[in-house]
C-alpha positions in Angstrom: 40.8 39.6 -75.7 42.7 36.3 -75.1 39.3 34.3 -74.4 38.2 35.7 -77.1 40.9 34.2 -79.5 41.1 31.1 -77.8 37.3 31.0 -78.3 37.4 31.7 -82.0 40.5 29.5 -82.5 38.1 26.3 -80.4 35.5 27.0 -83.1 37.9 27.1 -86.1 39.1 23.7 -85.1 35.9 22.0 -83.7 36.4 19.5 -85.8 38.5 16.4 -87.4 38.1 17.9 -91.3 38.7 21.7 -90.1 41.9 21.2 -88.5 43.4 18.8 -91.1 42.1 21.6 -93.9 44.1 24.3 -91.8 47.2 22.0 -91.8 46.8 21.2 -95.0 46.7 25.0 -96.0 49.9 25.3 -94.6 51.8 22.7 -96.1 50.5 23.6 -99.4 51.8 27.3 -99.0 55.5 25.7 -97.1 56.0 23.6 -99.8 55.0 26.3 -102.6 57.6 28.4 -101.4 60.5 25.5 -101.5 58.8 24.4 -105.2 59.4 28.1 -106.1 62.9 28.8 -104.6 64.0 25.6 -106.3 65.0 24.1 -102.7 63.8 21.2 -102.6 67.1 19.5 -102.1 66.1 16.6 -99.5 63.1 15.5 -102.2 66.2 15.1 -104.8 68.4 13.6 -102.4 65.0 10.8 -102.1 65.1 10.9 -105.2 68.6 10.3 -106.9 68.6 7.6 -103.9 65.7 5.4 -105.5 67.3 6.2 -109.1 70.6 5.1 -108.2 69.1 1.6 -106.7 67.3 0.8 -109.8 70.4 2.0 -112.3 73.0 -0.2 -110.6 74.5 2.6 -108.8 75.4 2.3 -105.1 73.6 5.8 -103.8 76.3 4.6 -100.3 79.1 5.1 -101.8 79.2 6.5 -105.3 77.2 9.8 -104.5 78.1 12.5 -107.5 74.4 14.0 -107.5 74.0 17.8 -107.9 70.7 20.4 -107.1 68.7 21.4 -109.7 70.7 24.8 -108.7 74.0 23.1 -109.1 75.3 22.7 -105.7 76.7 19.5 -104.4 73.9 17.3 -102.6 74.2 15.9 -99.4 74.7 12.7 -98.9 71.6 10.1 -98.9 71.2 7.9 -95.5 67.9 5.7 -95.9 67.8 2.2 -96.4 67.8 -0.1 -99.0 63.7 -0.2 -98.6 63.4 2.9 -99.1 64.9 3.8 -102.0 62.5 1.2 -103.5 59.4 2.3 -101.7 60.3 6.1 -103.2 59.7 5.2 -106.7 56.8 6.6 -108.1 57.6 9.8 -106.1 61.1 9.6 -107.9 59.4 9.5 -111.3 57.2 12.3 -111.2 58.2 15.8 -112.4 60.4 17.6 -109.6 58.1 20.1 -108.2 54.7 17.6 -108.2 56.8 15.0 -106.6 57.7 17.3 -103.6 54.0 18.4 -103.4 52.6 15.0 -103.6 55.7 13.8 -101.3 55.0 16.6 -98.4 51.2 15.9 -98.7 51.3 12.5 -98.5 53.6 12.9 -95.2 51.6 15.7 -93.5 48.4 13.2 -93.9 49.8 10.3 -92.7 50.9 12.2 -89.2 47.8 13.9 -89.3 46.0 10.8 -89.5 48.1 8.9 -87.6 47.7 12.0 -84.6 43.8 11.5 -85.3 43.5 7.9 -84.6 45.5 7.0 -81.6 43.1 4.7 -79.4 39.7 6.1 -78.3 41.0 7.0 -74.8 42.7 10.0 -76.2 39.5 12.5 -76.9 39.4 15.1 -79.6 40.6 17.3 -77.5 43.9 15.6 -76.5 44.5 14.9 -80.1 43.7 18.3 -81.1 46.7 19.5 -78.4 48.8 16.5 -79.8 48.6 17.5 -83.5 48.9 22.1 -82.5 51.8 21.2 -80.0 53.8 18.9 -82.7 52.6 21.3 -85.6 55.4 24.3 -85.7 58.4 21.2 -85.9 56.0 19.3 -88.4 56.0 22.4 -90.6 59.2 23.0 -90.8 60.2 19.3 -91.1 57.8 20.2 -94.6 60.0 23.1 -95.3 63.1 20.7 -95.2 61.1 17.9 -97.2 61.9 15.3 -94.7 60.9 11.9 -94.0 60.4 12.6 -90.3 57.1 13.6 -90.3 56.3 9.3 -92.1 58.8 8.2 -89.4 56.4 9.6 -86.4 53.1 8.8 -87.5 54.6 4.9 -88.2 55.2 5.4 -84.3 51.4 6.4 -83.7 50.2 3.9 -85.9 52.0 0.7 -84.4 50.9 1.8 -81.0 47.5 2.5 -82.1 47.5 -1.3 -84.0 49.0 -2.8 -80.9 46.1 -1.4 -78.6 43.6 -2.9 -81.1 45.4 -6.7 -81.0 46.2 -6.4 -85.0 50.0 -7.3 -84.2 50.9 -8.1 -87.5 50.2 -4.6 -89.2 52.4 -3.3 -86.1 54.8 -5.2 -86.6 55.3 -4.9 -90.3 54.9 -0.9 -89.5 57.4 -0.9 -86.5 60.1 -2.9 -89.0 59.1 -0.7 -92.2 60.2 2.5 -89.7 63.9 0.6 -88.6 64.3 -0.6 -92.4 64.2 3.0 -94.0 65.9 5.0 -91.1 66.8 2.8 -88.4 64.9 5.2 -85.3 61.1 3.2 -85.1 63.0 -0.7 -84.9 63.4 0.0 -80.9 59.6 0.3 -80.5 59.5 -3.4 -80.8 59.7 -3.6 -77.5 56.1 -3.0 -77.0 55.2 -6.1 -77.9 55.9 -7.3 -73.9 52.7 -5.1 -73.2 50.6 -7.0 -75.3 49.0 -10.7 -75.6 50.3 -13.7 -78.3 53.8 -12.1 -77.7 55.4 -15.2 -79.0 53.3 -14.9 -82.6 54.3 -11.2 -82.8 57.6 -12.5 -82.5 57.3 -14.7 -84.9 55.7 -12.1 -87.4 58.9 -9.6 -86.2 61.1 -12.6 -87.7 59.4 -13.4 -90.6 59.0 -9.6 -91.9 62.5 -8.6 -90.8 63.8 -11.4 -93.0 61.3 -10.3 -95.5 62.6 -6.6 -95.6 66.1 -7.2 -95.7 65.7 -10.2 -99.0 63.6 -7.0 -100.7 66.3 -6.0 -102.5 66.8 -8.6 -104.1 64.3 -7.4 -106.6 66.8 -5.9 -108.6 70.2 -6.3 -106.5 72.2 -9.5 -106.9 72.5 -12.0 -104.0 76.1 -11.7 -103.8 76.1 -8.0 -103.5 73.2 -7.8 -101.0 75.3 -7.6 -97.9 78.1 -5.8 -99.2 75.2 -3.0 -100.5 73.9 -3.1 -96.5 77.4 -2.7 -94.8 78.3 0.2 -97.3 75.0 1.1 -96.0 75.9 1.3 -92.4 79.1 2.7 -92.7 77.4 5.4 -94.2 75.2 6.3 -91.7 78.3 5.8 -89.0 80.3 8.6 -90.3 77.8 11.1 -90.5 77.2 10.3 -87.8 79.2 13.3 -85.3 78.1 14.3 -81.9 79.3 17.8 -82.2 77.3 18.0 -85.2 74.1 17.0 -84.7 71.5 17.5 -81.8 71.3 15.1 -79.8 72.3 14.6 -75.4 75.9 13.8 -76.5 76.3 17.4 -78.2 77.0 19.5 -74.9 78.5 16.5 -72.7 81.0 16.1 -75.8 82.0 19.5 -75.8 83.1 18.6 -71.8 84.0 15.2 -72.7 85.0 14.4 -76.4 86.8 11.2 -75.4 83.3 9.4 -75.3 82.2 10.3 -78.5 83.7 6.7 -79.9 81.4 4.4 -77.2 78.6 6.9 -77.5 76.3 4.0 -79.8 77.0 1.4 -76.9 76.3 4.0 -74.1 72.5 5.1 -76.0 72.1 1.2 -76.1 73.0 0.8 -72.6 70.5 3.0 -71.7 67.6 1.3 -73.8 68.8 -1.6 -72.1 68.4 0.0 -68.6 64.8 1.3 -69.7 64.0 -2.3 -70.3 65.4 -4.0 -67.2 63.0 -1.3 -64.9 60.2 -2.1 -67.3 60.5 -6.1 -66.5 60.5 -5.6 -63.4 56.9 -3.7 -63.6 55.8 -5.5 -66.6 52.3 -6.9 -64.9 51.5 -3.2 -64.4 52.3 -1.7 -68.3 50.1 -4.6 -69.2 46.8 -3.8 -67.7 47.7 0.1 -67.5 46.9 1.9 -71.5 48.5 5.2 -69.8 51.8 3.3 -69.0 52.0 1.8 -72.2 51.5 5.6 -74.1 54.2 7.0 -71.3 56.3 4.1 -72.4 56.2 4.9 -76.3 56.5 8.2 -75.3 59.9 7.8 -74.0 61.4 5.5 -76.3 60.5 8.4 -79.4 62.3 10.8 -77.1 65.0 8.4 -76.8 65.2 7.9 -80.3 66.1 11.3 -80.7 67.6 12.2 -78.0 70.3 9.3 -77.4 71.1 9.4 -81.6 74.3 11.2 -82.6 72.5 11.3 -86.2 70.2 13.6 -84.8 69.3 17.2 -86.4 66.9 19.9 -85.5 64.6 18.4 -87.6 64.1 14.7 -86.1 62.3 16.2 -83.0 59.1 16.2 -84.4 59.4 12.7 -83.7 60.3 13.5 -79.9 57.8 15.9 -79.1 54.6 14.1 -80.8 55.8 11.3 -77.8 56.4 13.8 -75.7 52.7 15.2 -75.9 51.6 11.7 -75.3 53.6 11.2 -72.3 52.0 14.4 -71.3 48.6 13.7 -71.7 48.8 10.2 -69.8 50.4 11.8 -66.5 49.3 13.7 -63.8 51.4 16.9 -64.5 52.2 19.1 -61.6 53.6 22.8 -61.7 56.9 21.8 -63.1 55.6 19.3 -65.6 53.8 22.4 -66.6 56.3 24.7 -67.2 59.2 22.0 -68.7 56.1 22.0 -71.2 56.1 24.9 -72.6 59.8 25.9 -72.1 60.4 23.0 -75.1 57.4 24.1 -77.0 59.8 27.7 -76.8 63.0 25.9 -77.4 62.1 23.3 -79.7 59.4 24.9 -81.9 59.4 28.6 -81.8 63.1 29.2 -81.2 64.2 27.3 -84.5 61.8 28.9 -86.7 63.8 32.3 -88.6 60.4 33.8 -89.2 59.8 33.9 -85.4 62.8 34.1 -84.0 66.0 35.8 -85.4 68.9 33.8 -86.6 71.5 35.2 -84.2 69.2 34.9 -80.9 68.2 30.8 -81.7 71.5 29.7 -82.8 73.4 31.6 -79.6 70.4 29.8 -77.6 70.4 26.3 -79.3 73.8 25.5 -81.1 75.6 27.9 -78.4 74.4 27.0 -75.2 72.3 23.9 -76.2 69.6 25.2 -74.0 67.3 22.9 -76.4 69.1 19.6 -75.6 70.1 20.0 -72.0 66.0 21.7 -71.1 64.9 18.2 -72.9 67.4 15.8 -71.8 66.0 17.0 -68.1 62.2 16.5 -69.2 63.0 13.2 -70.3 64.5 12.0 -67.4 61.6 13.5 -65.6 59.5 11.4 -67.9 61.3 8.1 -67.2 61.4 8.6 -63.4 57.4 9.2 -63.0 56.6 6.5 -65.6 58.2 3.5 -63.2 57.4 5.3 -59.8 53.6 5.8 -60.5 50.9 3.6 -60.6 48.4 4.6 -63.3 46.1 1.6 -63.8 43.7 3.1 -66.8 
């Protein structure tokens, strides 16, 4: 019976245009439910962000914005860039901007799943895109901006592989403009040839994004609209409160929770001095180069007290990639499917009850601590083997 379904499920999906229809299928019915409930409230928070920049209104720190049910918003986090790269979704009518908005972000991950570099079959993608697909559906039910955030990962690598460092670099700083997590992947550009005129590009276009405002905010407010900006982001920013490795060693520990930013850094930092030291080998190996973006999108994640339930999609799409590039033995093999449990079936209400995923996740942090250990798994095998291909 199993065969069976797996067999019937292989022909379903056989190809590019199938599976992107059955996603697509999905997402329309996810988001006709939030259109329906009148949930949407992430797509207003968007929203009331990109208004607020173009009224005069610092969305940072004058935030007075209520649901279309009447309930106090949350506050709104993304970069100045953003807010301007929102508007036309802003100006549509509330329920065809969130159905345009959560299209437009299931295709671009779908897409950007679809055309990683040719040395990833159909296959792989196919187990890329199904693995990732329960956290990409309910990042849809929460209207997030996750889902963009990802597939900007996917598509820098995939630019990078094909020597069109520009476009990379423009997407890499388009990702760390809007919400901070995609900036780190500039590291990649060590991997690749003409570093120095990437880094020239990463100069240019970072100076580029952060005038952009400047289209409608004054030159003598533009920092002060940045810091209120950061500072923002800094206090919602609480380890006990979100999801990320500092969550259970906090509850231990609280006194690091003030050096917890320099610590994540220090780590990145770490990841880079091994990587140095085997640079010659991630630049002739493709596989190291996947493992390595692999890690740094767990790291994102993992090492970011702003993290929520939510932001893994980004995680576990580098996750499967990591996967796919390394020789997995039996433990590989199980840690993999003990997160797809944790991290995408455990979270979802419809599959899981309530009571049992929250005593499991927010409780025990059985979700954090299985993938902290993955991770580290992930970083230890990348600079101890020697995959050439």
């Amino acid at each position: 019976m199993i065969t069976k379904f797996l067999t019937r499920i292989s022909k379903l999906t056989k190809t590019k245009r199938r599976v992107y229809l059955i996603g697509l299928f999905f997402a329309f019915l996810i988001t006709f439910k939030e259109v329906i409930r009148l949930s949407y409230n992430n797509f207003q928070i968007f929203s009331y962000g990109s208004i607020d920049f173009w009224t005069g209104i610092n969305p940072y720190s004058d935030w007075k914005h209520l649901s279309v049910l009447g309930k106090p918003l949350d506050n709104f986090l993304y970069g100045p860039l953003f807010s301007i790269l929102f508007t036309p979704f802003a100006h549509l009518p509330g329920w065809l901007g969130v159905f345009c908005w959560n299209i437009f972000t299931y295709t671009l991950f779908y897409f950007s799943v679809f055309t990683l570099p040719a040395q990833f079959s159909f296959v792989k993608k196919k187990f890329i895109f199904f693995f990732t697909a329960l956290l990409l559906f309910a990042t849809l039910l929460s209207i997030q901006f996750n889902p963009v955030v990802a597939a900007m990962f996917l598509f820098s690598f995939t630019l990078l592989e094909k020597k069109q460092g520009f476009w990379a670099v423009l997407l890499i700083f388009l990702s760390g403009f809007t919400k901070v997590f995609g900036i780190f992947q500039i590291a990649m550009l060590l991997f690749y040839p003409g570093f120095w005129k990437n880094a020239l590009y990463a100069v240019l276009i970072g100076i580029v994004f952060f005038l952009f405002p400047l289209v409608h905010i004054p030159v003598n407010e533009l920092v002060v609209y940045y810091q209120s900006w950061i500072v923002k982001v800094m206090d919602h920013s609480e380890a006990l409160l979100r999801f990320s490795i500092y969550r259970p060693v906090c509850l231990l520990y609280n006194s690091i929770e003030p050096f917890v930013g320099l610590i994540s850094l220090g780590v990145f930092f770490v990841i880079l001095a091994f990587t140095f030291l085997k640079l010659t080998l991630f630049k002739e190996s493709l596989l190291h180069r996947a493992q390595f973006l692999g890690i740094i999108m767990s790291w994102a994640i993992l090492f970011s007290v702003g993290s929520e339930r939510h932001t893994y999609v980004i995680a576990v799409v580098g996750y499967a990639i990591w996967y796919l590039c390394s020789i997995p033995t039996r433990t590989d093999k199980v840690l993999l499917w003990i997160n797809f449990v944790l991290l995408g079936i455990l979270p979802i209400d419809i599959l899981c009850p309530w009571v049992i995923s929250n005593f499991i996740l927010a409780k025990l942090n059985l979700g954090i601590i299985i993938f902290t250990i993955t991770w580290g798994i992930m970083v230890y095998k990348t600079f101890t083997s020697r995959l050439t291909s």
